[in-house]
N, CA and C atoms as a LAMMPS dump frame, in Angstrom:
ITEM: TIMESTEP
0
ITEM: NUMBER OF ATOMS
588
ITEM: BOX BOUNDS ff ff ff
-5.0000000000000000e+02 5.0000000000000000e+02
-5.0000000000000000e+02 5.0000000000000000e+02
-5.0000000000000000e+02 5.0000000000000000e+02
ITEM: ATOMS id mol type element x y z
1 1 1 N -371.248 269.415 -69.687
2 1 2 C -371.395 270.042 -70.997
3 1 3 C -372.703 269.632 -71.654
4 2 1 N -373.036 268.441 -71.728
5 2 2 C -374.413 268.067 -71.917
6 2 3 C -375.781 268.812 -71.372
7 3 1 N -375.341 268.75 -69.893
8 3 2 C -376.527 269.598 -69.734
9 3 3 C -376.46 270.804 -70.235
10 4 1 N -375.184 271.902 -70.467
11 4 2 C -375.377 273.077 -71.125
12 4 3 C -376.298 273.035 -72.07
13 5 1 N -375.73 272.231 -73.516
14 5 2 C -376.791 272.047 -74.584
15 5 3 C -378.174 271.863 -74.646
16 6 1 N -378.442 270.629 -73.791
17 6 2 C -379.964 270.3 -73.411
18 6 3 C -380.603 271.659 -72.511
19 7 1 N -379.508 272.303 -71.96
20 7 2 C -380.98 273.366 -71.688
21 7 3 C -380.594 274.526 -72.583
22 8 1 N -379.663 274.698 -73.436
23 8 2 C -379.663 275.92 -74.851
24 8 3 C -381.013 274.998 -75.519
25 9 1 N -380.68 273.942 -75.964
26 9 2 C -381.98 272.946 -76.926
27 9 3 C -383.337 273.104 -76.612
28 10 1 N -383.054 272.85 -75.363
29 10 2 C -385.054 273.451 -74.428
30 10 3 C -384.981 274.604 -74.282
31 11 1 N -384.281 275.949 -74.38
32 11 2 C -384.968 277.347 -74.531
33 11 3 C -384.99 277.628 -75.988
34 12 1 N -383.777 276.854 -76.664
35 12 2 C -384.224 277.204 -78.08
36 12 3 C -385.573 276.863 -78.757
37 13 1 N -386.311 275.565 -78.128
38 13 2 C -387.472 275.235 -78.683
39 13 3 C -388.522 275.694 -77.755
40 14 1 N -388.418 276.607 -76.924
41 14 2 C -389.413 277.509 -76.535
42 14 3 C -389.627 278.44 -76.989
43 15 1 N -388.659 278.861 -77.411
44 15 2 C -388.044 280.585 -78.095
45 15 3 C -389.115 280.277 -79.167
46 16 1 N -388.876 278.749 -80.007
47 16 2 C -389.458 278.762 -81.199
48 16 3 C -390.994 278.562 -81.396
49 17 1 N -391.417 278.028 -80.006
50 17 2 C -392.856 277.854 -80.246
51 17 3 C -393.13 278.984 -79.897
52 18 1 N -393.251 279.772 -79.205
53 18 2 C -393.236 280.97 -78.787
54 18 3 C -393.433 281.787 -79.457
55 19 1 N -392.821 281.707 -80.599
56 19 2 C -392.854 282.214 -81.759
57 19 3 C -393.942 282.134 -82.651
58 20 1 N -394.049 281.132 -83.243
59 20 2 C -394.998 280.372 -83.813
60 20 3 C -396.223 280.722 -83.223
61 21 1 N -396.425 280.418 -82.062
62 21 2 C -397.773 280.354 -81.749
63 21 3 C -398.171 281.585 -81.719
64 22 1 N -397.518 283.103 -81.308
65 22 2 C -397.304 284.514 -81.879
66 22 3 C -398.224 284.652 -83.191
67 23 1 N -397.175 284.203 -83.94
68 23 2 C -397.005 284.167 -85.45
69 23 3 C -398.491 283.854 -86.183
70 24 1 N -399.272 282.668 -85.188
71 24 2 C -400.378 282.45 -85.733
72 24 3 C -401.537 283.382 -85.694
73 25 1 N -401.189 284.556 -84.855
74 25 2 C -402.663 285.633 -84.975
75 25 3 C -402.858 286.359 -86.223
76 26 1 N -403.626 286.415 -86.083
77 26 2 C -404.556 286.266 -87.935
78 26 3 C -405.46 287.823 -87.797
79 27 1 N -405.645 288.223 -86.494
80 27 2 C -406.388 289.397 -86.784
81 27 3 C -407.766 289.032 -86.014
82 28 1 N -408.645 287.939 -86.272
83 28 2 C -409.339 287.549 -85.51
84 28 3 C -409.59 286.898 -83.893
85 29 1 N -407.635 287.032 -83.722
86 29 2 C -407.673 286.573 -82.292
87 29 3 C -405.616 287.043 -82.062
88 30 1 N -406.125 287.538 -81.766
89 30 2 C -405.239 289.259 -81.302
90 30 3 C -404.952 288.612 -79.59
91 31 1 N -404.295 288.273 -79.32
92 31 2 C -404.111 288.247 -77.759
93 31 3 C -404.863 287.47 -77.169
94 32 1 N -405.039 287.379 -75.77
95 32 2 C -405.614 286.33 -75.024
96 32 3 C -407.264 286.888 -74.792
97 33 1 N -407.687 288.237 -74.724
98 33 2 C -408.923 288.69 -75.318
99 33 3 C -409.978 288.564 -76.406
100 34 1 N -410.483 287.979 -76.526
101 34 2 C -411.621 288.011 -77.803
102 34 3 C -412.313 289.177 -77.242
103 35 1 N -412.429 290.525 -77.915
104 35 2 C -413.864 291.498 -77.72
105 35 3 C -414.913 291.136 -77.636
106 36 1 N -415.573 291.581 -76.758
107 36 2 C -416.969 290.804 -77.532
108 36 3 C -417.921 291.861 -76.981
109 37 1 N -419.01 292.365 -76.778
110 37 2 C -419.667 293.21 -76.09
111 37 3 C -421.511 293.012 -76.143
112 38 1 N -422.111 293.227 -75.734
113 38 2 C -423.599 292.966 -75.866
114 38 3 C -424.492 294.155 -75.926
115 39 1 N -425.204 294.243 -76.949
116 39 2 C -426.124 295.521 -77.028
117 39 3 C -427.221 295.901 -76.118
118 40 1 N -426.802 297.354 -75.336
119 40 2 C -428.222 297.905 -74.246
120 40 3 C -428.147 299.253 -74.54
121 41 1 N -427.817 299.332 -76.178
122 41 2 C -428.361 300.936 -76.685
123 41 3 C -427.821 301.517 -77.936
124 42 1 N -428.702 301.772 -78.741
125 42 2 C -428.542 302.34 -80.241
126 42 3 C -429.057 303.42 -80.326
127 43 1 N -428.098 304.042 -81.329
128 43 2 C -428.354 305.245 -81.736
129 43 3 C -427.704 305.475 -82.889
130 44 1 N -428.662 306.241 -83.651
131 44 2 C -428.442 306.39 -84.886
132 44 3 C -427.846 308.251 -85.354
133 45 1 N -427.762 308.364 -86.665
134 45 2 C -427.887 309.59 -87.37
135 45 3 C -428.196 309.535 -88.966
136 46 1 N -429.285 310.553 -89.042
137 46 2 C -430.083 310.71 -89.847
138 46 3 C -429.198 311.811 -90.781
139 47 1 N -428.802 311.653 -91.678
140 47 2 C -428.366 312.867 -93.187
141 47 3 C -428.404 312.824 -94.477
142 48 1 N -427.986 313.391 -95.332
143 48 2 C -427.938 313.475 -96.405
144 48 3 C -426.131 313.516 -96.424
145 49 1 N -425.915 313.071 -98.032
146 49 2 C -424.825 313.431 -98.312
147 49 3 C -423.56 314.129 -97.762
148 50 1 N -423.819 315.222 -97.637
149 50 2 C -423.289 316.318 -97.054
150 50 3 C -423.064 316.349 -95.59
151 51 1 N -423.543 315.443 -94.803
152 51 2 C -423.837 315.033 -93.452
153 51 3 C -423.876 316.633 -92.433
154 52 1 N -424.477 317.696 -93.104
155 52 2 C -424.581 318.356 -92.078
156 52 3 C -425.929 317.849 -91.301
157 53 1 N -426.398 318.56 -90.599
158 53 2 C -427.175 318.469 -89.195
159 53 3 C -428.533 319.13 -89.777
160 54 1 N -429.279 317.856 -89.569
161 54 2 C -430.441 317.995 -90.475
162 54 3 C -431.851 318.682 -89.115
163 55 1 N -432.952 319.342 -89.378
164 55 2 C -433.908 320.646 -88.897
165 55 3 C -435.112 319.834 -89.517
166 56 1 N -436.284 320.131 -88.979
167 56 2 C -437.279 320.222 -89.69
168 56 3 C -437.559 320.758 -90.902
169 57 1 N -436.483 321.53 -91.298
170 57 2 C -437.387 322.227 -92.775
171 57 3 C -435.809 321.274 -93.563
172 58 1 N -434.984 320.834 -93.194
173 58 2 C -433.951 320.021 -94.291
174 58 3 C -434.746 319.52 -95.134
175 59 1 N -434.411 319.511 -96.388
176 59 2 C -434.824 318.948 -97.44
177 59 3 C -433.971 317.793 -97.777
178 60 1 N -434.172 316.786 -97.886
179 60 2 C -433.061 314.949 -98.165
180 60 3 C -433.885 314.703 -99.345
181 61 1 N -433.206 314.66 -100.541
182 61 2 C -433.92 313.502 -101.708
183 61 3 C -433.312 312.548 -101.056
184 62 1 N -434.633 311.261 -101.518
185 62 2 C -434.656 310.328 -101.025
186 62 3 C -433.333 309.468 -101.4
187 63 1 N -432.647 309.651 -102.485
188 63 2 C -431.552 308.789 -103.073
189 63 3 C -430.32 309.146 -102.134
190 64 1 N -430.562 310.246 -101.124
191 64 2 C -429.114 310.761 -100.754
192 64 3 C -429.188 310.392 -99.246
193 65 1 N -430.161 309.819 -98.581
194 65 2 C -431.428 309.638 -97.319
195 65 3 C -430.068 308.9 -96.915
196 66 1 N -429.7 308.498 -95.58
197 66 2 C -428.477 307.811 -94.892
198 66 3 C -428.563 307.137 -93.329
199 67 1 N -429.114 306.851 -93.039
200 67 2 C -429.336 306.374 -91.581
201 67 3 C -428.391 305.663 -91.209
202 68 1 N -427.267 306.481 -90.141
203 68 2 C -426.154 305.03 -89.517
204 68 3 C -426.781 304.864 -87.914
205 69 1 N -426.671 303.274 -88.227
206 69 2 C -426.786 303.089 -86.897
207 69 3 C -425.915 302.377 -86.036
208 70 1 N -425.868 303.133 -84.86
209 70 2 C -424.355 302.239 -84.487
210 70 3 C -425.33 301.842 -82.504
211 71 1 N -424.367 301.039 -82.061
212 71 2 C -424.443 300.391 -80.819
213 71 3 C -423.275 300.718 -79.613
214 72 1 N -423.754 300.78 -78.847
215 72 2 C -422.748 300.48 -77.451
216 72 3 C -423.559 299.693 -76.422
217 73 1 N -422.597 299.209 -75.668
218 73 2 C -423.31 297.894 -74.723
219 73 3 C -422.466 297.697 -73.871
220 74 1 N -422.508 296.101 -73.32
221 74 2 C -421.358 296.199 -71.914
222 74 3 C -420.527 295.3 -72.615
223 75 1 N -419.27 295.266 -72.472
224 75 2 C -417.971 294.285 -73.125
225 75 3 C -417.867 293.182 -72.166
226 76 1 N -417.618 292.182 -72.741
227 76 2 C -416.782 291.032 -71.946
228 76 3 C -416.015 290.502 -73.179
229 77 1 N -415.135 289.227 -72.212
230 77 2 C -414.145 288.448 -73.927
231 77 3 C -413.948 287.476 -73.251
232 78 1 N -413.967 286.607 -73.807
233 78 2 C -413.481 285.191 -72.989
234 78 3 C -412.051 285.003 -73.089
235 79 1 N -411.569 284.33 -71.604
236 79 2 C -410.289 283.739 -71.749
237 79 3 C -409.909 283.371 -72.253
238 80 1 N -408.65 283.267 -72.97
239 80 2 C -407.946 282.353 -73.747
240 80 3 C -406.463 282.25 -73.371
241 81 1 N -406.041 281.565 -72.563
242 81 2 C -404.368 281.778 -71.624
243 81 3 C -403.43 281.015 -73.572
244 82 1 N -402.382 281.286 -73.253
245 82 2 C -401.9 281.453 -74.386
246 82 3 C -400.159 281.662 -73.743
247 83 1 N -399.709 280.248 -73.994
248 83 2 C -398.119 280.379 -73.75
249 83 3 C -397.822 281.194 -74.723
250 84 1 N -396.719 282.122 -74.1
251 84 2 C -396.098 282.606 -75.164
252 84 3 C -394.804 283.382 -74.172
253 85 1 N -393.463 283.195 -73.97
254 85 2 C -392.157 283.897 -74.069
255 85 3 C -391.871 285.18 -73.948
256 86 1 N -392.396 286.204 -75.117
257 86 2 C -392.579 287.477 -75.256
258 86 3 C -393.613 288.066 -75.646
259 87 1 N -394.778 287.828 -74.761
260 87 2 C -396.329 288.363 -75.306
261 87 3 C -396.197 289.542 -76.008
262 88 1 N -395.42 290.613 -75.892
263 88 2 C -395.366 291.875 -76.845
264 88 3 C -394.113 291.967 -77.564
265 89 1 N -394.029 290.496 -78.063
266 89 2 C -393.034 291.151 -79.23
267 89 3 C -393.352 290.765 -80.737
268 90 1 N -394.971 290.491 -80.633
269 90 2 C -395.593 290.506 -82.04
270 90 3 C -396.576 291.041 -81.478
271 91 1 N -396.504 292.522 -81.846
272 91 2 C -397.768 293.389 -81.696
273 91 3 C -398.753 292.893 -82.975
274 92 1 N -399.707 292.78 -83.038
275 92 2 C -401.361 292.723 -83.804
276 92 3 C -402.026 293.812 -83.671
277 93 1 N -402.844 294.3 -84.692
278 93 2 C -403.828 295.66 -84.397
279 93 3 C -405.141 294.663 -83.087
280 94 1 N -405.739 295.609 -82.666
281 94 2 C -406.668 295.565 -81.991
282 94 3 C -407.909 295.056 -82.855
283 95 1 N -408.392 293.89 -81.879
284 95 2 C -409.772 293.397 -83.022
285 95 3 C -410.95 293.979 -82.823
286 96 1 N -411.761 295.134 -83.531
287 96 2 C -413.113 295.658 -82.54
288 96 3 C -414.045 294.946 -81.918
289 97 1 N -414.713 295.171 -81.098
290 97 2 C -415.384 294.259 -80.315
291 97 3 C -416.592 293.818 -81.535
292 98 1 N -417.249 292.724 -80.987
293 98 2 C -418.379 292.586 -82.168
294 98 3 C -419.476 291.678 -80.979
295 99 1 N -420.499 291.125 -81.462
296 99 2 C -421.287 290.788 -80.858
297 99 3 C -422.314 289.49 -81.373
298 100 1 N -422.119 288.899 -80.395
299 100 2 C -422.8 287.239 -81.203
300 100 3 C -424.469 287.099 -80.792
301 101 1 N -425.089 288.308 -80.668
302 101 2 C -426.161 288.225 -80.405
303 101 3 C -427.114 288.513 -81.814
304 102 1 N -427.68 287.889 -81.995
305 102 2 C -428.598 287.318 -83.639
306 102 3 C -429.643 288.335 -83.829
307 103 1 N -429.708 289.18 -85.075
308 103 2 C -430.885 289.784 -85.358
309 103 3 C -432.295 288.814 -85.631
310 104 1 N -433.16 289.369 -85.273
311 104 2 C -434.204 288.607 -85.805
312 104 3 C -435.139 289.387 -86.367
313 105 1 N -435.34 290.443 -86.327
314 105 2 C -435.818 291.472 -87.053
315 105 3 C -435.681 292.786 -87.159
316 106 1 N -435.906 293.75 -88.254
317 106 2 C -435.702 294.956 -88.617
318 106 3 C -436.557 295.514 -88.985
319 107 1 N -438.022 296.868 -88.332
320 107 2 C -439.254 297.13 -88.593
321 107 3 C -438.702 298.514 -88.559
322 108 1 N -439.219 299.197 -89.664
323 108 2 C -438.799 300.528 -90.418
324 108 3 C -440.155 300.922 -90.423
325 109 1 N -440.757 302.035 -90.06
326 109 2 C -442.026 302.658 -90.423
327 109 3 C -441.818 304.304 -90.031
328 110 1 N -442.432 304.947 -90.493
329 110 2 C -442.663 306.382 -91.253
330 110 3 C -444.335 306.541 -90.152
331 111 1 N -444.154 308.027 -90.084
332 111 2 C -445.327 309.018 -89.031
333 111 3 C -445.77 309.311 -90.25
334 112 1 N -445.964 308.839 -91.586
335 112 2 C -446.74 309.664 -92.605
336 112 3 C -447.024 308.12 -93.879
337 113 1 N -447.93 308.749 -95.098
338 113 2 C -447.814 307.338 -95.315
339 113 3 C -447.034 307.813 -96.495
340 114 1 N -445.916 306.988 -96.856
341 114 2 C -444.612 306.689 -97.699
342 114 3 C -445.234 307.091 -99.058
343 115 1 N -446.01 306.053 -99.53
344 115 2 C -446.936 305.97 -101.167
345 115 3 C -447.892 305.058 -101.172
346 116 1 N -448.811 304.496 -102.138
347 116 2 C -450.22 304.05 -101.407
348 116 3 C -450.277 303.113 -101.343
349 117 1 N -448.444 301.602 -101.132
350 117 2 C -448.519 300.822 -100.978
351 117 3 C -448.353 300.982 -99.523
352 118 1 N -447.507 301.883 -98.79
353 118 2 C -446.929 301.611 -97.695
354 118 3 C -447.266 303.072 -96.961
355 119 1 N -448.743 302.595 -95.877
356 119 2 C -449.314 303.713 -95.13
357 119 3 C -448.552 303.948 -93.65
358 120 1 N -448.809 305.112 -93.284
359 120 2 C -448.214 305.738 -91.883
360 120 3 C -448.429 304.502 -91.291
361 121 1 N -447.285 303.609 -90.461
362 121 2 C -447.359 302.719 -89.095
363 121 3 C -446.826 301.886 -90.132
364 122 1 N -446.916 301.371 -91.045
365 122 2 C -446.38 300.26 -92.063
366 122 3 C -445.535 299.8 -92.117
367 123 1 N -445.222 298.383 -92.077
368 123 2 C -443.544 298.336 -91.975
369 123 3 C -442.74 298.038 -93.31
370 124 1 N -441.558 299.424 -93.776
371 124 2 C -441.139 299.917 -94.265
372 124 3 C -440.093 298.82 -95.037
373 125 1 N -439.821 297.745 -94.541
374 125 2 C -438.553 296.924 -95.06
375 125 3 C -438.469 296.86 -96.623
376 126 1 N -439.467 296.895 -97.254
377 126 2 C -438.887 296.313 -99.003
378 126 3 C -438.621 297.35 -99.406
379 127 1 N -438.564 299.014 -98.962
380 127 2 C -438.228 299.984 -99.537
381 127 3 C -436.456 300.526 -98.96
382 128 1 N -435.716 299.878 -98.04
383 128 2 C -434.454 300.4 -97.791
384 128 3 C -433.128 299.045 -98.109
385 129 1 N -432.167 299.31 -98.435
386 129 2 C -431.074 298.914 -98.908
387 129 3 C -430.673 298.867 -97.337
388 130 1 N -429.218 297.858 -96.702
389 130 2 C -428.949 298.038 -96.005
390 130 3 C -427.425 297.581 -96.203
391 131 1 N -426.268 298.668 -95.581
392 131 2 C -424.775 298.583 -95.678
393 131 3 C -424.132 298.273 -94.146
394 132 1 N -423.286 297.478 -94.434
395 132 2 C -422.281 297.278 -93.046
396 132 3 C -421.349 297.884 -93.584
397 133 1 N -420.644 298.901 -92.508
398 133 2 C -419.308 299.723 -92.842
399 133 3 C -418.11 299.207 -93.06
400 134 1 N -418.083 297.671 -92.88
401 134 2 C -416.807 296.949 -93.41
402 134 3 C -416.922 296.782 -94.886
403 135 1 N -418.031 297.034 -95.872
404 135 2 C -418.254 296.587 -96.988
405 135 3 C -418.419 297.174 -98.06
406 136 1 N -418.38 297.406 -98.705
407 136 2 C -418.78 298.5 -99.969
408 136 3 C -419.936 298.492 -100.802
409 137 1 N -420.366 296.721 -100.214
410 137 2 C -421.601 296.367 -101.462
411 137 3 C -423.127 296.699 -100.001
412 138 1 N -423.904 296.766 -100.925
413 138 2 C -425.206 297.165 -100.349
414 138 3 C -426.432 296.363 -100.21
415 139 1 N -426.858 295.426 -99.226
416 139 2 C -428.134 294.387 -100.001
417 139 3 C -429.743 294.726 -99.533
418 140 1 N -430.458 294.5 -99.794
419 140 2 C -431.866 294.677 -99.717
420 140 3 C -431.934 294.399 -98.279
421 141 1 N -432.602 294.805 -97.201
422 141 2 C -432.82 294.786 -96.157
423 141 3 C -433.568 293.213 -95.616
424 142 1 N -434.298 292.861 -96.718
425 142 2 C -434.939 291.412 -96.417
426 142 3 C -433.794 290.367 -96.905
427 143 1 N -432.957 290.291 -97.629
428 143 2 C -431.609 289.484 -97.955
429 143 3 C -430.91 289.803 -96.53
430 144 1 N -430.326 290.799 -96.578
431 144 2 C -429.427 291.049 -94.945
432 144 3 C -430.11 290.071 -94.178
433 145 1 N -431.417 289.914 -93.424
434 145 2 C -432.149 289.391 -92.274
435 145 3 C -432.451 288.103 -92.699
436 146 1 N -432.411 287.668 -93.945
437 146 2 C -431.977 286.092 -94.205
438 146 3 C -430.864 285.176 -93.723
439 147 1 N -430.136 286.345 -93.59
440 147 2 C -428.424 285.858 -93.224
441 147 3 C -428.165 285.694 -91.409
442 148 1 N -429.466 285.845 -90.777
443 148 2 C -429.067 285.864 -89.192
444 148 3 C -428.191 286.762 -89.101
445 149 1 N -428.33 287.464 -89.255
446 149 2 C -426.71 288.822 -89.1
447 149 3 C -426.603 288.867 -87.725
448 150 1 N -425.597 289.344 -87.011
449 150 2 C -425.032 289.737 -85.581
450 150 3 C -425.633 290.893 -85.713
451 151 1 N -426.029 291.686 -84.021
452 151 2 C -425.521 293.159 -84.109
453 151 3 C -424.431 293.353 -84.517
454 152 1 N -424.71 294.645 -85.321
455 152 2 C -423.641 295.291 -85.71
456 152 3 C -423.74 296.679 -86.297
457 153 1 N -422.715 297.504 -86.919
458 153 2 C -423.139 298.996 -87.163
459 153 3 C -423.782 298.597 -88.389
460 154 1 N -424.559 299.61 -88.782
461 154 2 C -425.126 299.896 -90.64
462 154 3 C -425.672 300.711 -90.782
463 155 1 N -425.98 301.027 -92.2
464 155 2 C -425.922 301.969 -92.681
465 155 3 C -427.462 302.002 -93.511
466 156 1 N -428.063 302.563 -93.342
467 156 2 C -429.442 302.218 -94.699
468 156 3 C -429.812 303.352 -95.159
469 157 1 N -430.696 302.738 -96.525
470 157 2 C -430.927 303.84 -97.412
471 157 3 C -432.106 303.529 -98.306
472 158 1 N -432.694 304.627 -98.667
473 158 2 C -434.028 304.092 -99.701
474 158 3 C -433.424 303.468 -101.078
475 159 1 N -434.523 303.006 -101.057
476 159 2 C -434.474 302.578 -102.524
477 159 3 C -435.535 303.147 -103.755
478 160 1 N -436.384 303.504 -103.382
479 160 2 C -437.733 303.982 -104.237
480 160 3 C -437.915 305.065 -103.495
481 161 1 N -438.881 306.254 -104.32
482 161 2 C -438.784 307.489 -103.759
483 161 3 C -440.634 307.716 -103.23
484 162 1 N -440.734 308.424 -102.556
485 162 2 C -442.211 308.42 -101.826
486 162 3 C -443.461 308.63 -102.905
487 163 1 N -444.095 308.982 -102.589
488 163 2 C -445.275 309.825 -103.543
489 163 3 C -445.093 310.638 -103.815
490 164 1 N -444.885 311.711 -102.836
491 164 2 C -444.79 313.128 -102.869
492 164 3 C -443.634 313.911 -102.002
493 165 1 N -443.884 315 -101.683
494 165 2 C -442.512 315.548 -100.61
495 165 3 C -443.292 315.806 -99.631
496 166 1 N -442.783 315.365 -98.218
497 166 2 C -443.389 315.563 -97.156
498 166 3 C -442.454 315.419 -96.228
499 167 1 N -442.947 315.996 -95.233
500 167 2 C -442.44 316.05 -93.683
501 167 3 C -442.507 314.654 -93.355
502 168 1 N -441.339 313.869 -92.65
503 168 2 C -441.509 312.879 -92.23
504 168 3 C -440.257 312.563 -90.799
505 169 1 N -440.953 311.015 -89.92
506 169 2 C -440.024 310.902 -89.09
507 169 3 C -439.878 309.095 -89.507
508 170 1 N -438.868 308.958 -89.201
509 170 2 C -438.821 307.434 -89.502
510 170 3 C -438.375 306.812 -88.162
511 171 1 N -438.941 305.577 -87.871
512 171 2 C -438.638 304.534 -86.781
513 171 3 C -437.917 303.664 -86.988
514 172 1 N -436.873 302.786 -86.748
515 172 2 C -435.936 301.592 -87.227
516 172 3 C -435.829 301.027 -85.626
517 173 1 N -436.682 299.847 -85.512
518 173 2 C -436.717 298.88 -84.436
519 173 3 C -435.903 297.58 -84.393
520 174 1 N -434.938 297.272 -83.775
521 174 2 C -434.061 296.027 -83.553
522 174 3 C -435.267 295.044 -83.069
523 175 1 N -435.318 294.002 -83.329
524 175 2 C -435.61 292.977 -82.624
525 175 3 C -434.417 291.791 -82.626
526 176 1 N -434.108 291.701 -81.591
527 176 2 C -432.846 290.742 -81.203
528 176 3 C -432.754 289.582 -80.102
529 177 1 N -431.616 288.624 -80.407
530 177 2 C -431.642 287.69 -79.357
531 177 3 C -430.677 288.091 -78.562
532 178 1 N -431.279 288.823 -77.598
533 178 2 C -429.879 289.796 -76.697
534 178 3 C -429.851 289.184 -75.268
535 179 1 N -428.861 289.184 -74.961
536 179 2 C -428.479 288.971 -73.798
537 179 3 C -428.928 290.076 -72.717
538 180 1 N -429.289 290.881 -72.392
539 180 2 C -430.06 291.454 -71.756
540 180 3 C -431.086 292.5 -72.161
541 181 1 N -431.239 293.07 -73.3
542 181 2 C -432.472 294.048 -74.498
543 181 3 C -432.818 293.211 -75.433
544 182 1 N -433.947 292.666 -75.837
545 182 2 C -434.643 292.386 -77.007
546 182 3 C -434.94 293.316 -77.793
547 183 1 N -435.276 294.333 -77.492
548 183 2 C -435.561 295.169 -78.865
549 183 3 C -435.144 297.142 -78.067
550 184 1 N -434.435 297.699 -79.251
551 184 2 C -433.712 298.543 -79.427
552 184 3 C -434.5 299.599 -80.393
553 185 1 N -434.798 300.578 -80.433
554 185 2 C -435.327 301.826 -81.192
555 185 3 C -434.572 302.787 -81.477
556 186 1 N -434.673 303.305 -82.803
557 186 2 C -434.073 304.763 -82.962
558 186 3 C -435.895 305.549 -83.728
559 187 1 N -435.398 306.704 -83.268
560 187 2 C -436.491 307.718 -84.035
561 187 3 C -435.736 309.082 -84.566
562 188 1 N -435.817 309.091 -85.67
563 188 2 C -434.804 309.803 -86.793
564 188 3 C -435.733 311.535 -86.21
565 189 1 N -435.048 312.316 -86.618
566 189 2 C -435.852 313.588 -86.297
567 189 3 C -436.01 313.686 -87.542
568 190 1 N -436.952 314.681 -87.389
569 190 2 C -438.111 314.876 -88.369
570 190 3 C -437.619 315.522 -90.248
571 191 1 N -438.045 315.322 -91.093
572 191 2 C -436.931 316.094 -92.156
573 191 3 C -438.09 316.312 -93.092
574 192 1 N -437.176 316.847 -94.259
575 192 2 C -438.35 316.728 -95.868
576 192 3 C -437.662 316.15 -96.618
577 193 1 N -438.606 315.216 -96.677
578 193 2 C -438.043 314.076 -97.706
579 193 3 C -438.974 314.452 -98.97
580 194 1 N -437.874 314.57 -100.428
581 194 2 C -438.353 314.979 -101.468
582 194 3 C -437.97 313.758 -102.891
583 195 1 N -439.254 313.2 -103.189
584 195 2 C -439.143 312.183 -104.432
585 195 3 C -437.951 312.749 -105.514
586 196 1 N -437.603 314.029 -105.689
587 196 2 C -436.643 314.455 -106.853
588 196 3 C -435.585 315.008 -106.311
C-alpha cells in the first residue's frame, strides 16, 4: 500500500511541475523554440495614406509620405529541451521571429536635392521620423540608432517638407552587424513629392 501512494505522490508532483513550468511562458518563450531568423533581404513599400500603388506622376504630400520596411532571412532558434508531461496542454500564441543582429546605421538620400540644406546624394537622416509596428509612438531617426536597435520592421516618415514639388526617388540603406549581409538597400520608385 505504501508503494501505491509513493508512486500516486511522485506522479502527483510531476503532474505539478509540469504544470508550473507550462505555466511559466510569458510570451517571450513559447515552447522549446526561440524564433530567431537573420536578415539576407529587405524590401520595402512606398505610399501615401491611402496606400494605393503609387506611378511616377503620384502626387504624396510630404506629411502623408510612409515607407515600410520589412525583412525576410533564414530562421534558426536555439534549443531549449524543457520537461514537461503534456507539452500541448498549455497552448501559448506563437512568438514572431525577431533578430539579434545590431543596426549600426541608417543612410536615407534622395536622386534630387531635398532643400538647400540637404543636396541630391545627401544623407537624409535628420529629416525622417522612424516607427516600429509594435508601437504607436514615433522617434527621430537619429534617437532610434542611439538605441542599437535589432533588425526589425519600420515604418518612416518625413518630418519637414522639401523646397519645392518634385519628382523624386529615395534610397534607405541598412548598415548592420549581420550574420551573413552587412548592408541591405531599398530604392522607393519614383513619386511627386509635394511641400503642401
Amino acid at each position: 500500500m505504501k508503494k501505491i501512494h509513493l508512486l500516486f505522490s511522485i506522479a502527483f508532483l510531476l503532474l505539478l511541475f509540469s504544470m508550473m513550468n507550462a505555466c511559466k511562458r510569458d510570451g517571450t518563450d513559447c515552447g522549446n523554440n526561440m524564433p530567431k531568423f537573420y536578415a539576407t533581404e529587405m524590401y520595402g513599400i512606398t505610399h501615401d495614406e491611402s496606400f494605393e500603388k503609387i506611378t511616377d506622376t503620384t502626387v504624396i504630400r510630404y506629411e502623408d509620405l510612409r515607407i515600410e520596411i520589412n525583412f525576410s532571412g533564414k530562421h534558426y532558434s536555439l534549443w531549449r529541451p524543457r520537461f514537461n508531461i503534456f507539452p500541448s496542454a498549455f497552448a501559448c500564441d506563437p512568438v514572431p521571429p525577431y533578430s539579434e543582429e545590431i543596426i549600426t546605421d541608417i543612410i536615407i538620400t534622395a536622386n534630387q536635392d531635398y532643400d538647400s540644406l540637404h543636396l541630391a546624394g545627401a544623407d537624409l537622416k535628420d529629416l525622417f521620423y522612424v516607427k516600429k509596428y509594435s508601437f504607436d509612438s514615433k522617434f527621430t531617426l537619429e534617437d532610434y540608432l542611439k538605441t542599437e536597435p535589432k533588425v526589425e520592421n519600420l515604418q518612416f516618415s518625413l518630418k519637414s517638407a522639401p523646397d519645392t514639388q518634385m519628382k523624386i526617388q529615395l534610397t534607405i540603406t541598412y548598415f548592420y552587424d549581420g550574420r551573413l549581409v552587412k548592408i541591405l538597400k531599398y530604392d522607393s520608385s519614383a513619386f511627386i513629392l509635394s511641400p503642401n
